[in-house]
C-alpha positions in Angstrom: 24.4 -46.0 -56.5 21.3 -45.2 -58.9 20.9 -47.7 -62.0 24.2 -49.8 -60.1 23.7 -53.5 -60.8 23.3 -55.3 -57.1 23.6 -58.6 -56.7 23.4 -61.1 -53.7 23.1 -64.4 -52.5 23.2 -66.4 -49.4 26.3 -68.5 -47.5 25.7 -70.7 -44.7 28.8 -72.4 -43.1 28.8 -74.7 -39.9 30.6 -73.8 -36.7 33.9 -76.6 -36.5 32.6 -78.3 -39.8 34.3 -77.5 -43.4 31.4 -77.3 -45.0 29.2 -74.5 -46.6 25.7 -74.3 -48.6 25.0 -71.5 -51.1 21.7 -69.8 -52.3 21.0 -68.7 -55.9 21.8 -65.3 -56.7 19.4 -62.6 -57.5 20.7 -59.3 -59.3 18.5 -56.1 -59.7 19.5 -52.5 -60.8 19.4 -50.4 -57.9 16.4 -47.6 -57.4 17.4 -44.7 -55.1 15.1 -42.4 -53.9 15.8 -38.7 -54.5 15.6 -37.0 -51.7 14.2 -33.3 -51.5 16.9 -30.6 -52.1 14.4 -28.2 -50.6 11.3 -27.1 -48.4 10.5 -24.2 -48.0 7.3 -22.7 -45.9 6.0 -19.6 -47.5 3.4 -18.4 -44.7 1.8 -19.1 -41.7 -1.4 -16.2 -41.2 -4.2 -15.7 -39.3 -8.0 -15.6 -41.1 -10.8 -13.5 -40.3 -12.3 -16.4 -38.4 -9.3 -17.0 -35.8 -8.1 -20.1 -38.3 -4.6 -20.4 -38.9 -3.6 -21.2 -43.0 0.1 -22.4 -43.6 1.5 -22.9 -47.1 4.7 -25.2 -47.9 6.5 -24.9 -51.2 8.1 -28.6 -52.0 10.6 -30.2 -54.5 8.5 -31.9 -56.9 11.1 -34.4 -58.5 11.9 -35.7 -55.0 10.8 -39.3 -54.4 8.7 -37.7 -51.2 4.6 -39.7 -50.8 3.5 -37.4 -47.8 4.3 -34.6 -44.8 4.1 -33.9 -41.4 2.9 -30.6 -40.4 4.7 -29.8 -36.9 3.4 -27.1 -34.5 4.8 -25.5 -31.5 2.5 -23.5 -28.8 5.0 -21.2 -27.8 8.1 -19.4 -29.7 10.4 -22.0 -28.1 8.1 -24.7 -27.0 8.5 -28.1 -28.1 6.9 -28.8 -31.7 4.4 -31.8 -31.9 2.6 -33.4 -35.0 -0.4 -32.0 -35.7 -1.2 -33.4 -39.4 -0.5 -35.6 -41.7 -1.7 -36.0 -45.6 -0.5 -37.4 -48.8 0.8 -35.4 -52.0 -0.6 -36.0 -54.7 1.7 -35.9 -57.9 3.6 -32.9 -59.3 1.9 -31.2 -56.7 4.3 -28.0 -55.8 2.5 -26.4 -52.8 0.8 -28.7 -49.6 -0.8 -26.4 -46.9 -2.9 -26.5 -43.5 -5.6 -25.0 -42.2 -5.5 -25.0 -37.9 -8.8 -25.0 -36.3 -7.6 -25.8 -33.1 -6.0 -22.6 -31.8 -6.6 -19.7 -29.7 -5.3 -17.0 -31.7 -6.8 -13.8 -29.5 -4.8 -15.5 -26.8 -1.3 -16.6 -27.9 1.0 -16.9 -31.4 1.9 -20.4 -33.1 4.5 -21.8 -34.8 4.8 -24.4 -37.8 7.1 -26.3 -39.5 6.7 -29.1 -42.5 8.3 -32.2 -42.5 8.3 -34.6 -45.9 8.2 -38.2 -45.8 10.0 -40.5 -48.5 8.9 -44.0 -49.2 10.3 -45.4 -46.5 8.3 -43.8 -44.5 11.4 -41.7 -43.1 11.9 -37.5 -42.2 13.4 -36.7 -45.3 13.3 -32.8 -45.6 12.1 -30.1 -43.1 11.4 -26.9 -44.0 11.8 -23.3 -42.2 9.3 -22.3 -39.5 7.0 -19.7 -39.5 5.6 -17.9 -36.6 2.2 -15.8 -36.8 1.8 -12.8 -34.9 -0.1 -11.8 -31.7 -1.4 -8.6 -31.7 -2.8 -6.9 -28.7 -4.1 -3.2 -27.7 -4.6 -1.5 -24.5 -7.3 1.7 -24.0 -5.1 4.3 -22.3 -5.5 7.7 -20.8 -5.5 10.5 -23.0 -7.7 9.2 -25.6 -4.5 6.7 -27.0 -5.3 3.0 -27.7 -1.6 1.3 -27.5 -1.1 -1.7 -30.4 1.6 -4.1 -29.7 2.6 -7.5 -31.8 5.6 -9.2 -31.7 7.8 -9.9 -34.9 6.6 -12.4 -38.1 9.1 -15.2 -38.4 10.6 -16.4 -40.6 10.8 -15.4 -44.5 13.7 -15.7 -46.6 14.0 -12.5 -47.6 13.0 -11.1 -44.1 10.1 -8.4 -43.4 9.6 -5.1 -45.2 7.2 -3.5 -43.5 4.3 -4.0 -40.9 0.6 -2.4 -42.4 -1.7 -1.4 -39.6 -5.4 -1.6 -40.8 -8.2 0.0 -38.6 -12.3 -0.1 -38.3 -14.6 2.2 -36.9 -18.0 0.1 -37.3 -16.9 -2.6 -35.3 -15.1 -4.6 -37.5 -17.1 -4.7 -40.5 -14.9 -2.9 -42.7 -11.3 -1.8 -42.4 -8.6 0.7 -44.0 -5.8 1.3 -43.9 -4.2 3.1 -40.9 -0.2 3.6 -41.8 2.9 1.9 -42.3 5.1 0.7 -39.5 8.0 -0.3 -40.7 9.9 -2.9 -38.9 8.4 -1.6 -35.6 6.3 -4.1 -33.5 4.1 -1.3 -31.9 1.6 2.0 -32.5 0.3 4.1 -30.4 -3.6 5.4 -31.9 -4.4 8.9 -30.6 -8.0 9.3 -31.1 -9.3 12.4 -29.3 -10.8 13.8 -32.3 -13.5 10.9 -32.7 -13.8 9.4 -28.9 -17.1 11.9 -28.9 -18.7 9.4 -31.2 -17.1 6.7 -31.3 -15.7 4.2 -28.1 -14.8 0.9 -30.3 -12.0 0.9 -32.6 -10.6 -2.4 -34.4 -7.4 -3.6 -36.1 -5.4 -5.6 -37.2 -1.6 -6.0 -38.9 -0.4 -7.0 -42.3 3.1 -8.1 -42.0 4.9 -7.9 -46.0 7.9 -9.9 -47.1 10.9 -8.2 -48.6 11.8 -8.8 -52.0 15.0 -10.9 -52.8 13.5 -14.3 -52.0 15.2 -17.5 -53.5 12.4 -19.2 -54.7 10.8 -15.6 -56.0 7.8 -15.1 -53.3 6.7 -12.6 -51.9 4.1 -13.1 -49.5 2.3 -11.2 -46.8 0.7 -12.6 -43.3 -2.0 -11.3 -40.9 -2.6 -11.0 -37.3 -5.8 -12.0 -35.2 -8.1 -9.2 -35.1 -8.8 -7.0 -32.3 -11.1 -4.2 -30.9 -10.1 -2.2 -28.4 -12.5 0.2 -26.0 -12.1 3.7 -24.8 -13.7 5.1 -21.9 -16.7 7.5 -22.9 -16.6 10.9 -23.1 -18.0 12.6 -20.4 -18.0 16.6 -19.7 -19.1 18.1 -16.3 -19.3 21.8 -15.9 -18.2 23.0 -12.5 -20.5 26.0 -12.1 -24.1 27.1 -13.4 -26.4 30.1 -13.5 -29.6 29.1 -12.7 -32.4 31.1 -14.7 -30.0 32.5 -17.0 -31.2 32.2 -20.5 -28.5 30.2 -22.3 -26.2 27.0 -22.3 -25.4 27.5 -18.3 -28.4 27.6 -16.9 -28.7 24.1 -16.1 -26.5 21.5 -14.8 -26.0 17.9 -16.1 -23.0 16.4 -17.4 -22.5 15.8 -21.0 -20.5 13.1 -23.5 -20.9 9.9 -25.6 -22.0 8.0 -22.3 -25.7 9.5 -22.4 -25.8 7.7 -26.1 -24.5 4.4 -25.0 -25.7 4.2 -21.3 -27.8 1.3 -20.1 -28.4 2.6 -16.8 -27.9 5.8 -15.8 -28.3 7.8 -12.0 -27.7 11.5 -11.9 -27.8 13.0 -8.2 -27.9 16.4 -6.5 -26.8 17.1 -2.7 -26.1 19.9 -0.7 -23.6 20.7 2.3 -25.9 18.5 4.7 -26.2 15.2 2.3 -29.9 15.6 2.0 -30.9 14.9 -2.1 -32.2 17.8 -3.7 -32.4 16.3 -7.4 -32.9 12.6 -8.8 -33.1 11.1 -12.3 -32.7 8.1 -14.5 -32.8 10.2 -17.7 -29.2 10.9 -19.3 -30.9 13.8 -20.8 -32.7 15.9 -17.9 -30.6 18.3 -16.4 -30.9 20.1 -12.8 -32.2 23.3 -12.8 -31.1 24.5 -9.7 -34.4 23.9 -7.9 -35.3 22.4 -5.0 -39.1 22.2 -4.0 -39.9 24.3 -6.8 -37.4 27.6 -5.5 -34.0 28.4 -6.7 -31.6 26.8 -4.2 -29.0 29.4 -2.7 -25.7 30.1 -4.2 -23.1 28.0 -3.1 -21.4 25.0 -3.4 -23.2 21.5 -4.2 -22.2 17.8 -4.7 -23.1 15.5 -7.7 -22.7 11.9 -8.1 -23.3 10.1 -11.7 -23.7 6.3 -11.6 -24.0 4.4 -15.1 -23.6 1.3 -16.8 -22.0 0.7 -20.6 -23.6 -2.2 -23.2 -19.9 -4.0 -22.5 -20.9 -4.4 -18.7 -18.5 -1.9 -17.4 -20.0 0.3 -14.5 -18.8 4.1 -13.7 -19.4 6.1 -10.5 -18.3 10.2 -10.5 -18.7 12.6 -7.9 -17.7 16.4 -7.6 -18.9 19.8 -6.9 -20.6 22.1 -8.7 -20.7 26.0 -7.7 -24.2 27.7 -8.3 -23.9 31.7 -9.3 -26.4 34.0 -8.5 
């Protein structure tokens, strides 16, 4: 009991012998420790960088000298110690900073422990998950965002803020709210002739109502995800006609972007009629310096994107007179 007077001494008796010896006494007033009524982790987010920064909100008239931080790998994987530090006095916040993760890959999760003088687990706060957010290029022009759920606040999640780039991750704005839902789909039709590399990321936003009066917010990693380039192919072509159809070649953001690039003319028979390595020369219609005859031809387009990604088309393409 705290300020209790305690006071002890020592008895030693002798098996089968009436006899006993006594210590002196010693009396002291007794100092308990006061142990943490609360801890409460405010955030776990992902930087810029790929670090991870966590935040703990502690009871500063607890008797507590340091705290464990505790991480788990997976969202029910086993949680292992992964710092220690002191707190330094009055001190209402300790926090983290996590260098060693892999946060393109997979989410984390945290939890604070704080250690009286006894060196004992004397208060463990909430956990907090980040989030994982990955996107997918699909057909149609739509890149597909998915992220699973922030965990956990007190007063829960408002909202989920999807931010977006177009220069590659340089600068970002904001793309729309998402309310509690863990996934957007981006159409981007209008742009994909000018642009293949969009970026984002997610901005997850507390509720209000929290007990101790936060009201925090927490990122995802960042991502970029890559559509396939534009390309156009007419499928028919007046040769010698004086306007926009009187040459063949196809057309799109590739011809900006290509590293390599192999345009090729056949006819019926597989024998070449037309070769080049220049996304901007177009076929027109010739073959040893005469107009080929109308009918029906074959192209194939080989080329090759900066990301490393290789394309190969073939068609037809139907020749007026």
């Amino acid at each position: 009991m705290q300020d209790a007077n305690y006071c002890y001494f020592v008895n030693a008796a002798y098996a089968g012998i009436p006899a006993s010896s006594s210590s002196n006494s010693i009396c002291f007033v007794a100092n308990v420790q006061d142990l943490p009524q609360f801890a409460y982790e405010r955030k776990a987010t992902v930087l810029p960088d790929g670090r991870v920064y966590s935040r703990c909100f502690i009871d500063t008239l607890s008797d507590i000298a340091s705290y464990r931080v505790l991480r788990a790998n997976y969202p029910d994987g086993i949680f292992e110690q992964v710092y220690s530090g002191l707190i330094p006095p009055l001190t209402a916040h300790v926090d983290y900073m996590d260098y060693d993760v892999a946060t393109q890959e997979q989410s984390y999760t945290y939890q604070y422990q704080l250690i009286d003088k006894c060196d004992s687990a004397s208060g463990q706060s909430n956990t907090a998950r980040t989030m994982l957010l990955k996107g997918l290029a699909l057909d149609g022009f739509v890149n597909k965002l998915q992220w699973n759920t922030y965990s956990e606040w007190d007063a829960g999640v408002d909202r989920y803020s999807v931010f977006r780039s177009l220069d590659g991750g340089q600068s970002y704005s904001f793309l729309q709210d998402n309310q509690l839902d863990t996934s957007l789909y981006d159409v981007v039709a209008s742009m994909v002739d000018t642009l293949l590399e969009y970026c984002y990321y997610v901005q997850a936003i507390e509720q209000s109502g929290n007990q101790y009066n936060f009201r925090d917010t927490s990122y995802s990693n960042r991502i970029c995800v890559i559509q396939k380039p534009t390309i156009y192919i007419p499928n028919a072509f007046r040769p010698g006609n004086y306007g926009p159809n009187a040459s063949f070649k196809p057309v799109g953001l590739y011809e900006k972007l290509a590293t390599e690039h192999e345009f090729m003319i056949y006819n019926r028979w597989g024998e070449q009629l037309f070769f080049t390595k220049d996304p901007s020369k177009a076929w027109d219609g010739k073959y040893l310096f005469a107009t080929v005859p109308t009918g029906i031809y074959v192209y194939r387009i080989r080329f090759k994107l900066p990301d490393g990604n290789s394309y190969d088309k073939r068609g037809a393409v139907m020749v007026l007179d």
